[in-house]
Structure formats: structure tokens, C-alpha cells
C-alpha positions, 0 to 999 in steps of 0.5 A: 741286410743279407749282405751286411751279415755276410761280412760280419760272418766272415770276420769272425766277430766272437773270435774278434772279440778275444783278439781285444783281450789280448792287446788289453792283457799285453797293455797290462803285461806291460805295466802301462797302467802303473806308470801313467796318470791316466789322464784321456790323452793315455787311453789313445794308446790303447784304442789305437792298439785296439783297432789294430787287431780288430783290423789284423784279425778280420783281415787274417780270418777274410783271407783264410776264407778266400784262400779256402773258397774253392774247398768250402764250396764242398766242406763249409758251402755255408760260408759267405764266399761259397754261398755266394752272399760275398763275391771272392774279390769283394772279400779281397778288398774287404781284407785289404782295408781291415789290414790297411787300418790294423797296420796304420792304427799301429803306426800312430802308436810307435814303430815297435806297434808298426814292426809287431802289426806288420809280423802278424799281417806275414803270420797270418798270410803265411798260415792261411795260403801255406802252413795251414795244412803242415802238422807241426809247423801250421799249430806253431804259425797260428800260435805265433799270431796270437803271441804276437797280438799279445806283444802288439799290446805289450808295445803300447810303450816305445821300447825295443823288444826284450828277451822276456817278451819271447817268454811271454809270447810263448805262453799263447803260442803253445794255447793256440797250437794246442786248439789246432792240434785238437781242431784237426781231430774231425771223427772217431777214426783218428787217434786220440793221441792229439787229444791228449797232447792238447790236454798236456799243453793245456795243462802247461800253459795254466801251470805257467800262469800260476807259476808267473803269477805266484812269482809276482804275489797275485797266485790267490788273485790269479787262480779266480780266473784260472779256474773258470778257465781250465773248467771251460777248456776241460769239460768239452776236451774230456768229453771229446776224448770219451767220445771223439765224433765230429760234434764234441771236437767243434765244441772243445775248438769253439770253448777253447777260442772263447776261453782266451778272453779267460786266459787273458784275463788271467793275464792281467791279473797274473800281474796285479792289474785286477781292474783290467782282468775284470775289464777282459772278463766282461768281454765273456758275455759278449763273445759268447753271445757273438758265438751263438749267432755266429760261426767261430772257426 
């Protein structure tokens, strides 16, 4: 028993939870769900695109812990792999069939999904082994994951990519830089410059939201879930810039992972597709109680 929590540990699954949100708000980007009967055969899509980032993320989160296994022995010997609960090649393994199935659960979608799932099996890679620790170009390539779980979504029809997904992409790029920029801020000693050029990206990314959203007529729609959003990612930022200590930084970093489902859920409804907001909002609960039990970064 100790050992299956041991790899449910390690995959993150609050933070899983969010990466269903954002395949779901990319689906609703898209507007697959305006142009389709509906009948069962349209929902395979979806699954599909679903286990695929389940499969993508476990296995980018399995790798950063086996690239990071010799550092957390001193700074996380908590975790799975230093603690000794998962051998480092039995998390390789591990990694290795969650892309497996994240790559191939794409493929029976279309070869847009297939490209999109193979760029994030590289951005993930990419981030854990190399950029991580670089401060500009790590924020950016974590971000860039995100954007592109959220086109992996917008994938669901058989098309060649667009000039707009690049827009769309950036909107979760700037959101997860700004999470890494403020995860990076550990004790009092450190500037609170990075804290306050998060709280502007935070700023940023609702602006366009509301901005897209307004374009489209859904801004009164949209603006019921920008709300809990911006309360969720603001109260612990403004309190760890009134007392940046360790503590209130991990706080501000682990609400801001969770607001994603409320970001996407802001997606969606940006977009008129009200059902599938409060089909993503629903996933709240569940990864806030995931959260609690355990580790989000």
C-alpha cells in the first residue's frame, strides 16, 4: 500500500487534475461542441485527449523527479524517489509508459493531436533535464507545456494549426511563467521585484480573458468565473509580498496551480460554452481535496 501512494505521489494528481481542464477548455476553444450532434462516437475524442494529458503530465512530473533525485535527497528527501518508497529506475519506467499512453492516446485522435503530444513530451523533457533552473528561458518552457496542453484540446478537429492558436497558446504560457517566477522567490532575502511582475502577468492574463471574452458577448458570463479566479490567485500573492517567507510563497505557487481549472473555466465560458465552464469548475473540488493529501509542486 505504501508503495502504490508512492506513485500516486509522484504523478502529482492535484496537479493532474488541472491538465483535464485544460484539454476540456481547448475542446471548448475549439468549438467542437457547436458543431457536433453529440452522439456517443463524438465523446471518443475527448477521452482520448483527455488520457493524453493525463499520460503527458505524469510523465513530465516522473522525470522531473528522477532528474531532480540527487538534490532532493537534501532539499525534498520526502519525496517518492529520495525516501526510497520508488527505486530511480522504477520511476523511469513509470515515466516511460505514462508518455507511452499520453503519445499514442493522441495518435487515435488525429496527426495534429500526435505533433502537439510529441512538442509536449520535448517541452517537458526539455524543462526538467536543462531550462529549469535558466531565468528567463525555464518560466517560458514551463509555460510553453501548458500552452500546448491547451492546443492539444483545441486539436480534438483534424486541422492544420492556425495563426490564432499562437494567441491562445499565450495566454497559459504567460500564467505558468508567472507561477515559476513567484516559486522561485524561497525566503525574505529575495527581491520582491519577481513578485510584483507576477502580480502584473496576473493581471495581464485576466485582462485578455475578459478582453476575448467581451469580443465574443460572454464578458457577464465569463466575469462569474474570472472573479473567484483573481480572489484565489491574489489573496496569497498580496500576502506573500506583505511577508515573503518561505510558507506564504508555497501557498501563492499551490493556489496558483489550482486556479487553472478556474482559469479554464473562464476559458470556456469566454467562448459561450457554459456547460463545459461548469463541467471544469466541478473539477475544483476534487483537486483541492487532492491537494490536501498530497504534494502540488
Amino acid at each position: 500500500m505504501k508503495n502504490q501512494t508512492a506513485y500516486i505521489t509522484i504523478i502529482r494528481p492535484a496537479n493532474l487534475v488541472t491538465s483535464v481542464a485544460d484539454v476540456l477548455a481547448g475542446v471548448a476553444i475549439s468549438g467542437y461542441f457547436l458543431t457536433t450532434t453529440f452522439e456517443f462516437d463524438d465523446f471518443l475524442p475527448i477521452l482520448l485527449l483527455c488520457t493524453s494529458t493525463l499520460g503527458l503530465y505524469s510523465g513530465g512530473v516522473i522525470f522531473n523527479d528522477v532528474f531532480d533525485a540527487e538534490k532532493d535527497k537534501i532539499e525534498r528527501p520526502g519525496r517518492p524517489i529520495p525516501n526510497g518508497a520508488i527505486t530511480k529506475k522504477d520511476a523511469i519506467v513509470f515515466g516511460g509508459i505514462c508518455f507511452t499512453i499520453g503519445i499514442v492516446a493522441a495518435a487515435f485522435v488525429n496527426l495534429t493531436s500526435l505533433a502537439l503530444a510529441m512538442l509536449i513530451l520535448v517541452a517537458a523533457l526539455t524543462y526538467d533535464k536543462w531550462t529549469k533552473h535558466l531565468t528567463v528561458i525555464g518560466p517560458i518552457n514551463m509555460g510553453l507545456c501548458r500552452g500546448l496542453n491547451l492546443l492539444l484540446g483545441v486539436s480534438v478537429f483534424s486541422r492544420t494549426p492556425e495563426l490564432w492558436w499562437l494567441v491562445i497558446a499565450l495566454i497559459p504560457i504567460v500564467y505558468i511563467a508567472s507561477l515559476t517566477i513567484i516559486n522561485r522567490r524561497k525566503g525574505n532575502d529575495l527581491s520582491k521585484n519577481s513578485l510584483y511582475l507576477a502580480a502584473f502577468l496576473y493581471a495581464f492574463v485576466i485582462a485578455c480573458i475578459l478582453i476575448i471574452a467581451s469580443s465574443k458577448g460572454f464578458f457577464l458570463m465569463t466575469i462569474l468565473f474570472v472573479i473567484p479566479f483573481y480572489l484565489m490567485i491574489f489573496t496569497p500573492l498580496f500576502k506573500a509580498l506583505d511577508n515573503p517567507i518561505g510558507e506564504n510563497i508555497h501557498k501563492s505557487v499551490k493556489a496558483g496551480v489550482i486556479a487553472l481549472i478556474l482559469l479554464n473555466a473562464a476559458w470556456a465560458s469566454a467562448f459561450g460554452i457554459w456547460y463545459i465552464a461548469l463541467l471544469i469548475l466541478l473539477l475544483l473540488p476534487l483537486s483541492l481535496w487532492l491537494s490536501k493529501n498530497f504534494s502540488v509542486n
